[in-house]
C-alpha positions in Angstrom: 28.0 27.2 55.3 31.2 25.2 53.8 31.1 24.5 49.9 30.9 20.8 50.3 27.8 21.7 52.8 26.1 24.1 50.0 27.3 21.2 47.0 25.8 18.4 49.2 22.6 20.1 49.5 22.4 21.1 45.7 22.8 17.4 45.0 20.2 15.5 47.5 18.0 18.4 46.3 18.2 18.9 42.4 20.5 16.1 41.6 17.8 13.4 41.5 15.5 15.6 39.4 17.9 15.6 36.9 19.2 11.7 36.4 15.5 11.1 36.3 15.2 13.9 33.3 18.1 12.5 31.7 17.2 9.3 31.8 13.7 10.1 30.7 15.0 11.5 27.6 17.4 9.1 26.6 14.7 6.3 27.2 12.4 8.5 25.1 14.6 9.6 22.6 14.2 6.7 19.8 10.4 7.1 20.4 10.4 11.0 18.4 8.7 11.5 14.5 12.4 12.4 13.3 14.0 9.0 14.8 12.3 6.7 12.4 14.9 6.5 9.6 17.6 5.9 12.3 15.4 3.5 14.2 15.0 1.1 10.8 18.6 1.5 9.6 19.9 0.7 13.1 17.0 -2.1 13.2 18.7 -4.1 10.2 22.1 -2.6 10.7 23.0 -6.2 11.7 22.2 -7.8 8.4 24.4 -5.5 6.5 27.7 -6.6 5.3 26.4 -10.5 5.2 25.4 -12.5 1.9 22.5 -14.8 1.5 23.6 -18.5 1.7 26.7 -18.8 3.8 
């Protein structure tokens, strides 16, 4: 079996398995107990830097 043959067959077999995982955890990420902080400074992140009245 060529190495393209053996790579191929690692991919259709694992390789999906894995972009789901990774996807899953960057989906979930934002959703952990120690992500609150960052969550509410990114959440008003676009108010800082701007005055009241202009």
């Amino acid at each position: 079996m060529s190495l393209y043959e053996t790579l191929r067959h690692a991919a259709d077999s694992y390789g999906l398995a894995v972009i789901v995982a990774l996807y899953l955890t960057l989906c979930l990420w934002h959703f952990r107990p120690g992500a609150k902080p960052h969550v509410e400074e990114a959440k008003h992140s676009i108010f800082k830097d701007q005055t009241d009245g202009e």
